[in-house]
GUSE-153676 format. One record per atom (N, C-alpha, C, O): z, y negated, x. Coordinates in steps of 0.001 Angstrom, whole numbers, plus 500000, padded with zeros to 6 digits. Atoms other than C-alpha are relative to their C-alpha. Example, Ala and Ser with C-alpha at 12.3 -4.5 7.8 and 13.67 -1.06 7.14 Angstrom:
2
500000501190500890 507800504500512300 500000498800500900 500665498819501936 499940501190499180 507140501060513670 500730498910499230 500899497802499739 
***
This chain:
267
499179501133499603 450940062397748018 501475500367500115 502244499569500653 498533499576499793 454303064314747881 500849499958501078 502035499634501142 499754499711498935 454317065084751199 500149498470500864 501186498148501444 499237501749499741 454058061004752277 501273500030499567 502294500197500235 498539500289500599 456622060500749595 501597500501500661 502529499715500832 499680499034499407 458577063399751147 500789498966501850 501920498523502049 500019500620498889 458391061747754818 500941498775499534 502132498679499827 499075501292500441 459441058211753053 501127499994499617 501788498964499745 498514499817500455 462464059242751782 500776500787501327 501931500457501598 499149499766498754 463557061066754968 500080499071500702 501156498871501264 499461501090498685 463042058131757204 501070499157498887 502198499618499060 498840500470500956 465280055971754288 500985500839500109 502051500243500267 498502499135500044 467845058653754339 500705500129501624 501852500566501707 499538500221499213 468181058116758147 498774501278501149 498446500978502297 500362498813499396 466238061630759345 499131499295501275 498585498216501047 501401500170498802 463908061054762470 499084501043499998 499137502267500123 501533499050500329 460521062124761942 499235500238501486 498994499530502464 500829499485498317 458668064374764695 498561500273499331 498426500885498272 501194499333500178 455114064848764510 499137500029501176 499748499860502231 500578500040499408 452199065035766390 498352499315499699 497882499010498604 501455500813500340 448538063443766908 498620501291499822 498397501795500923 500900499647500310 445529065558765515 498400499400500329 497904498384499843 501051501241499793 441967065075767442 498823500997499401 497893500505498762 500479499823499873 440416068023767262 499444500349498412 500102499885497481 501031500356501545 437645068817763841 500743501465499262 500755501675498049 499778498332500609 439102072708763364 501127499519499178 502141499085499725 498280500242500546 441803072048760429 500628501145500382 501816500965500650 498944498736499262 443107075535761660 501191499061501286 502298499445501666 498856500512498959 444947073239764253 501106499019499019 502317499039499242 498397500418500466 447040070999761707 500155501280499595 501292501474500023 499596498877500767 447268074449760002 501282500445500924 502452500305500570 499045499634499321 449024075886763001 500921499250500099 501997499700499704 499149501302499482 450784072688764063 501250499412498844 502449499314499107 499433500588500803 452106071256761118 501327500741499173 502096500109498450 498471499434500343 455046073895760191 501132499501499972 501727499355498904 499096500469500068 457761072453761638 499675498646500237 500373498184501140 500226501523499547 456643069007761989 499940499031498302 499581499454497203 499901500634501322 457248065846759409 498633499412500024 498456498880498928 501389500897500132 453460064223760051 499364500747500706 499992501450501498 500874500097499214 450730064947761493 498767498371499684 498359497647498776 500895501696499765 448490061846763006 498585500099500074 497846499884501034 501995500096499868 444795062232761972 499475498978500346 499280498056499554 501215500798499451 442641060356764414 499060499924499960 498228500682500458 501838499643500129 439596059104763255 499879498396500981 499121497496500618 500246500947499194 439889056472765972 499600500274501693 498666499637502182 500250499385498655 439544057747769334 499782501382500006 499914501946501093 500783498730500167 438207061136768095 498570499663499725 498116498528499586 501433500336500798 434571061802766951 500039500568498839 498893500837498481 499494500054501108 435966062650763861 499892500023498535 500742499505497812 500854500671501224 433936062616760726 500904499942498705 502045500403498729 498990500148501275 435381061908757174 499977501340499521 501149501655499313 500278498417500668 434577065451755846 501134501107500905 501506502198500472 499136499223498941 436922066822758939 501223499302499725 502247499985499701 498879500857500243 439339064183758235 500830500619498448 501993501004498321 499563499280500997 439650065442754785 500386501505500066 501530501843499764 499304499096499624 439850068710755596 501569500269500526 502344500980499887 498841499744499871 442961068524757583 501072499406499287 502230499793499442 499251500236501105 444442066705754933 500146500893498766 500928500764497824 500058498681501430 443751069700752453 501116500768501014 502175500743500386 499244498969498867 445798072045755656 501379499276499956 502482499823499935 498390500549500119 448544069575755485 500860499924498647 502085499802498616 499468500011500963 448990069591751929 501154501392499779 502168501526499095 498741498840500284 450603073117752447 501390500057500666 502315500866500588 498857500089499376 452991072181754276 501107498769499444 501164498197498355 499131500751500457 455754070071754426 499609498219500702 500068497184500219 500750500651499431 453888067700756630 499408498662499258 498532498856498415 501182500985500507 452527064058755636 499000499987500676 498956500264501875 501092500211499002 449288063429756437 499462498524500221 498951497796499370 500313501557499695 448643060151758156 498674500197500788 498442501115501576 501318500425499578 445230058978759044 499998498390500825 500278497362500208 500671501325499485 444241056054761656 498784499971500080 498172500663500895 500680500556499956 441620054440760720 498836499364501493 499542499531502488 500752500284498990 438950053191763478 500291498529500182 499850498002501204 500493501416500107 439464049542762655 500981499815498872 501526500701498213 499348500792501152 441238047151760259 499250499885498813 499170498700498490 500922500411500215 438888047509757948 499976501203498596 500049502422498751 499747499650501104 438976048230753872 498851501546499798 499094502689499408 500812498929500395 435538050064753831 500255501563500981 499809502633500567 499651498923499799 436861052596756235 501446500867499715 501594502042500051 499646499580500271 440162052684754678 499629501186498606 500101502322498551 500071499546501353 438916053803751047 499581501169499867 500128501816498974 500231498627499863 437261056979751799 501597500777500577 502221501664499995 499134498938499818 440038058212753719 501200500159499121 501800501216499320 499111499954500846 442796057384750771 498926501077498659 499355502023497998 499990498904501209 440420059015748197 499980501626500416 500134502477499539 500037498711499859 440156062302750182 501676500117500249 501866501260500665 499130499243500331 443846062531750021 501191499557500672 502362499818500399 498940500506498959 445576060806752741 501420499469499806 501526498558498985 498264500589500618 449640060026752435 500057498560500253 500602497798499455 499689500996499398 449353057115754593 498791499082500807 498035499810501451 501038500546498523 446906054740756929 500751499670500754 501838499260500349 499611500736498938 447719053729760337 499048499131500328 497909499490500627 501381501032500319 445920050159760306 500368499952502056 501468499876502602 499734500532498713 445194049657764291 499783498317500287 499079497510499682 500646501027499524 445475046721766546 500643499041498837 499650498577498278 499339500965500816 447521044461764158 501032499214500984 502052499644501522 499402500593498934 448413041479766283 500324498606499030 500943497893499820 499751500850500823 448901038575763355 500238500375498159 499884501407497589 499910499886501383 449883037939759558 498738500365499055 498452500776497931 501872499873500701 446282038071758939 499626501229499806 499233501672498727 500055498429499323 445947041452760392 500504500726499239 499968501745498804 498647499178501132 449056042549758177 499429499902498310 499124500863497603 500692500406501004 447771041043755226 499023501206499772 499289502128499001 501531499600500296 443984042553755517 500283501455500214 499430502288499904 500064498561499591 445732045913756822 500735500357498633 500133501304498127 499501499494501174 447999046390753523 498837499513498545 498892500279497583 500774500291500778 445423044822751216 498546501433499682 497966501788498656 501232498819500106 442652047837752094 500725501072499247 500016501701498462 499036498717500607 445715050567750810 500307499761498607 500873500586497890 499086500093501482 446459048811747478 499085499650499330 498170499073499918 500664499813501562 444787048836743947 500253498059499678 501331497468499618 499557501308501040 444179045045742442 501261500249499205 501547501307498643 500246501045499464 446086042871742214 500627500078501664 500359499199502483 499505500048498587 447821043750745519 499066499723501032 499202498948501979 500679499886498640 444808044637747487 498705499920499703 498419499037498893 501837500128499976 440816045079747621 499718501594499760 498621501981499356 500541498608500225 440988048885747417 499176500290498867 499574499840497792 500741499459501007 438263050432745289 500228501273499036 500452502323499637 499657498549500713 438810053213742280 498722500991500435 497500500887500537 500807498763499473 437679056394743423 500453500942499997 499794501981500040 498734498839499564 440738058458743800 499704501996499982 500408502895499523 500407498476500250 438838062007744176 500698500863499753 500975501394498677 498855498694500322 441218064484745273 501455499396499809 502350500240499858 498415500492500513 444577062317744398 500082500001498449 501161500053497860 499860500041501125 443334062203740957 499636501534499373 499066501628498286 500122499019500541 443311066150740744 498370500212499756 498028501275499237 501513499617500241 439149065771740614 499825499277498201 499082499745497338 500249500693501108 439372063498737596 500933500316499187 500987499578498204 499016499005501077 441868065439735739 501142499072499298 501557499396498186 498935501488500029 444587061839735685 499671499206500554 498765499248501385 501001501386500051 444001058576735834 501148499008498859 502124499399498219 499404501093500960 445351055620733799 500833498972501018 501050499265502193 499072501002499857 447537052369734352 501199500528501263 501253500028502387 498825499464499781 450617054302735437 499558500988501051 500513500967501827 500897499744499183 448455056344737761 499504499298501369 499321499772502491 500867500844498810 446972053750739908 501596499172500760 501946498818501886 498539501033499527 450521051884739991 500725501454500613 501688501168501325 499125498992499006 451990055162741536 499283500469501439 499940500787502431 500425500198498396 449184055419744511 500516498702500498 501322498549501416 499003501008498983 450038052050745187 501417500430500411 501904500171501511 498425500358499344 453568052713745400 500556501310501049 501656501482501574 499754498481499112 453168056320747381 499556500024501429 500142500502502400 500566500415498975 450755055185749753 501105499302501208 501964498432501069 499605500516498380 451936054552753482 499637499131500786 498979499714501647 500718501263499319 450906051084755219 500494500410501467 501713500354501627 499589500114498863 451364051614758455 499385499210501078 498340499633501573 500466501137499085 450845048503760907 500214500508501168 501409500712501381 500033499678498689 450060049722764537 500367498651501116 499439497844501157 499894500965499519 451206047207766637 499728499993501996 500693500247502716 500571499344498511 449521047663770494 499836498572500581 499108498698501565 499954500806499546 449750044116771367 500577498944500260 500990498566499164 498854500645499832 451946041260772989 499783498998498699 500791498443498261 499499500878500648 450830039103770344 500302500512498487 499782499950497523 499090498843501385 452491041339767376 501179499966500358 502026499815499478 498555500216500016 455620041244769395 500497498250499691 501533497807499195 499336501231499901 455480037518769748 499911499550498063 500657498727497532 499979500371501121 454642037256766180 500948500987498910 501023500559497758 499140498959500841 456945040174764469 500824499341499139 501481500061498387 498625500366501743 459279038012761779 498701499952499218 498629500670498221 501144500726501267 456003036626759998 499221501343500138 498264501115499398 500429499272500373 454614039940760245 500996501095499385 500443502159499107 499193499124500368 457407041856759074 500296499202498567 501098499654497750 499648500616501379 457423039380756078 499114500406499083 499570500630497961 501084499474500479 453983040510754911 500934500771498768 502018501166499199 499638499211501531 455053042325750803 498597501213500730 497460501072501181 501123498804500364 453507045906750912 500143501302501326 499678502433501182 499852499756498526 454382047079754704 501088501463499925 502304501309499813 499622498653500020 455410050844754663 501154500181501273 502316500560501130 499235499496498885 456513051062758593 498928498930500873 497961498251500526 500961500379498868 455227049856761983 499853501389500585 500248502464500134 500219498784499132 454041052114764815 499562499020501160 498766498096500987 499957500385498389 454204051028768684 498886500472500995 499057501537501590 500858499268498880 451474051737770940 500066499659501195 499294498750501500 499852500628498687 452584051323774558 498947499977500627 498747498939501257 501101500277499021 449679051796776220 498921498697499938 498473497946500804 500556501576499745 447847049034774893 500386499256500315 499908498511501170 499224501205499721 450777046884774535 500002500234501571 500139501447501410 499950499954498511 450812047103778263 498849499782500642 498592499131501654 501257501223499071 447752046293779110 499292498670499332 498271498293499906 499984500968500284 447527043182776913 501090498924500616 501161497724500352 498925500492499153 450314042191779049 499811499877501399 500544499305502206 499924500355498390 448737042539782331 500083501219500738 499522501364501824 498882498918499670 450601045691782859 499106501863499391 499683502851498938 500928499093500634 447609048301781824 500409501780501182 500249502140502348 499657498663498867 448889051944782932 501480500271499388 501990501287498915 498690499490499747 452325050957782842 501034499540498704 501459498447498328 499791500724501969 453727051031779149 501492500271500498 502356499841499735 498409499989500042 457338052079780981 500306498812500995 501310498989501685 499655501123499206 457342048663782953 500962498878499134 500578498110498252 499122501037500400 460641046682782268 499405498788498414 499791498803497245 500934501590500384 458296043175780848 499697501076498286 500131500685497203 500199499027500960 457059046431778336 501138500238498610 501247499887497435 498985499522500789 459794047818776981 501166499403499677 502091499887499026 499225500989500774 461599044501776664 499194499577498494 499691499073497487 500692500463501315 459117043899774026 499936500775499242 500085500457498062 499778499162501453 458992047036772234 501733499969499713 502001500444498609 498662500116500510 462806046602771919 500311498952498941 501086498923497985 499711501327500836 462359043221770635 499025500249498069 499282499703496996 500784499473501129 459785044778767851 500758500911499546 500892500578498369 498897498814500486 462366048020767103 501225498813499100 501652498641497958 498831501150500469 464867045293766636 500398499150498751 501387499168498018 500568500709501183 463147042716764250 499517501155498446 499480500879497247 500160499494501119 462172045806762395 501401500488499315 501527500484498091 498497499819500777 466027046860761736 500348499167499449 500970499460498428 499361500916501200 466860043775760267 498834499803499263 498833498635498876 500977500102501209 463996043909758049 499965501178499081 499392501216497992 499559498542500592 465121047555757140 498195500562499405 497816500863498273 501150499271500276 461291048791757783 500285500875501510 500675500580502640 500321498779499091 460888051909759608 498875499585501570 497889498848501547 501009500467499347 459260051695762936 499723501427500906 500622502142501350 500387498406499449 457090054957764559 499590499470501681 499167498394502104 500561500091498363 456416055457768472 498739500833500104 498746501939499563 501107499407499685 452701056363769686 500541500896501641 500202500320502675 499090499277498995 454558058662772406 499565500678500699 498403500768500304 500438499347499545 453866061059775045 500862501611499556 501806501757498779 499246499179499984 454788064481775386 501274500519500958 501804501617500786 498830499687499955 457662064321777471 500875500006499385 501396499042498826 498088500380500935 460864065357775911 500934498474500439 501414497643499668 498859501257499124 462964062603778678 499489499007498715 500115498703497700 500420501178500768 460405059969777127 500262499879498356 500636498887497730 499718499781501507 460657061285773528 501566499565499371 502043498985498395 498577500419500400 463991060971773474 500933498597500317 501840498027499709 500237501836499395 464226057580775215 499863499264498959 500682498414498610 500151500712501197 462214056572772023 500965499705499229 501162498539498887 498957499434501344 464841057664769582 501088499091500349 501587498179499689 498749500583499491 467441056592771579 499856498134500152 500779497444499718 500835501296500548 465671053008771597 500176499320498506 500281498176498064 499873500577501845 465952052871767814 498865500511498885 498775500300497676 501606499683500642 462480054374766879 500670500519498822 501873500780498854 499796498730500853 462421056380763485 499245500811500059 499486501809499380 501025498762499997 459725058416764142 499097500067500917 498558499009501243 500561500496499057 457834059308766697 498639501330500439 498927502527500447 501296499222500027 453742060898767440 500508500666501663 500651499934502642 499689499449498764 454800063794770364 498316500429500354 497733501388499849 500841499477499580 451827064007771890 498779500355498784 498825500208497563 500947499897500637 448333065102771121 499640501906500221 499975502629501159 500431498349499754 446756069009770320 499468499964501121 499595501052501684 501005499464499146 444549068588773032 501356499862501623 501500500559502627 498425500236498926 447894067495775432 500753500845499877 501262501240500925 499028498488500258 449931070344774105 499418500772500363 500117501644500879 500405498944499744 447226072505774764 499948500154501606 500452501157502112 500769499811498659 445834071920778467 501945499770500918 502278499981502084 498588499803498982 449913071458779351 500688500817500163 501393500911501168 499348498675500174 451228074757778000 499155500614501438 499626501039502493 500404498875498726 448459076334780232 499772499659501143 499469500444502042 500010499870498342 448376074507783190 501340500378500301 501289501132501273 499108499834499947 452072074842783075 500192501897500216 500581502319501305 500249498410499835 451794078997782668 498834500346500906 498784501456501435 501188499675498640 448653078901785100 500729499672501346 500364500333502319 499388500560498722 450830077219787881 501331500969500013 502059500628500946 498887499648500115 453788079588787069 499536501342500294 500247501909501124 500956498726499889 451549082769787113 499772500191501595 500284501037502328 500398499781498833 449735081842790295 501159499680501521 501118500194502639 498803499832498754 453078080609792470 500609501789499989 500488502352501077 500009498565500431 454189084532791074 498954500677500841 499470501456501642 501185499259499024 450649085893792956 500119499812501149 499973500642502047 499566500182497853 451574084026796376 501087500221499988 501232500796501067 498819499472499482 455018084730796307 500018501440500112 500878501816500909 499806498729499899 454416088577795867 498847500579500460 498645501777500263 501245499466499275 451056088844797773 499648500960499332 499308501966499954 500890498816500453 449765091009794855 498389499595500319 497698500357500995 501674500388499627 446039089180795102 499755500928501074 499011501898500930 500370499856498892 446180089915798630 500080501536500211 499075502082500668 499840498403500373 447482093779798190 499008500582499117 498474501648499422 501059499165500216 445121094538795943 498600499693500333 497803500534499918 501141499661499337 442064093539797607 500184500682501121 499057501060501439 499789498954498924 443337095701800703 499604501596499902 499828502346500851 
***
């Protein structure tokens, strides 16, 4: 949990957090990845993802300096509780569009009386090794809530969800929010990004952190920031990967037609 903790105190101290989204099962990829980065974003939502892989790259992130945040598939306690006892800094609850939502999404992360979470704490409790009162009251208070917010009615509702007790950060997902709007495709359409402004906004005067679900352009990345974000998911491994090399495959082969080697050496 250091490494959450770690993260939480840099966004409070002002820092902007870079990380990236994690899909694939090899933890060798947060291994590589996670060096210079403040998070990595374990997807067990739009990956196929199993909990045993999930944990894993939470063991790969522990060496680093890296939190490890996990989204969840769903709002939903019984799939938070496994992934907090294998180790996780943080959840990202998806799809939180009401108080209800907020509620039922910080309630799965916290220990009675706060929440519904179950004792189990495998690898947070060292494999049994600690434990007690003082124990359980420090996962609650280490743990990361993170409310995903991917829909217009989260912006229209953001004071009464930003009132919710227990609420770590938000996190922005344009692409949905944009097509709950009508606007499916186009998460940089004006109507869009008046609303994630109005959500960045409400979260500064509530002095909670708010993360961007982002692409990998730098322009856009920095757009975020410049927006107000504190932190923001650059992209995904499998997006870093297939862009480095089409990017060096297209740079290679203009290089082969501009100097007619292909063509020279089949002659």
């Amino acid at each position: 949990m250091q490494n959450a903790i770690r993260f939480r105190d840099k966004l409070r101290s002002g820092h902007i957090g870079l990380g990236t989204v994690i899909s694939f099962n090899d933890p060798a990829v947060t291994e590589a990845l996670c060096r210079d980065l403040d998070f990595v974003w374990i997807d067990a939502e739009h990956s196929p993802m199993p909990i045993d892989m999930v944990q894993n790259h939470i063991i790969a992130a522990r060496a680093s300096q890296a939190a490890a945040l996990v989204r969840v598939a769903w709002n939903d306690p019984v799939l938070m509780k496994p992934v907090l006892d294998a180790g996780a800094g943080g959840i990202i609850v998806p799809l939180v569009r009401t108080v209800e939502d907020a509620r039922r999404g910080v309630a799965g992360c916290k220990y009675p009386p706060a929440g519904v979470r179950g004792f189990g704490p495998r690898r947070p409790s060292e494999y049994g090794r600690v434990g007690g009162t003082d124990f359980v009251r420090s996962l609650d208070d280490s743990v990361l809530v993170i409310l995903q917010l991917e829909h217009i009615d989260a912006a229209n509702n953001i004071d009464e969800i930003l009132a919710v007790p227990g609420i770590s950060s938000l996190v922005i997902g344009p692409n949905d929010l944009s097509g709950s709007m009508g606007l499916l495709g186009q998460p940089r359409h004006p109507d869009v990004l008046a609303a994630i402004d109005r959500i960045i906004a409400a979260a500064r005067r509530a002095s909670i952190p708010v993360g961007m679900g982002g692409g990998s352009d730098p322009a856009q990345v920095k757009d975020w920031i410049a927006r107000g974000v504190n932190w923001v998911a650059m992209g995904a491994d499998f997006l870093l990967m297939v862009q480095a090399l089409d990017a060096l495959t297209r740079d290679v082969r203009d290089y082969i037609a501009r100097q007619g080697v292909g063509k020279a050496a089949a002659s």
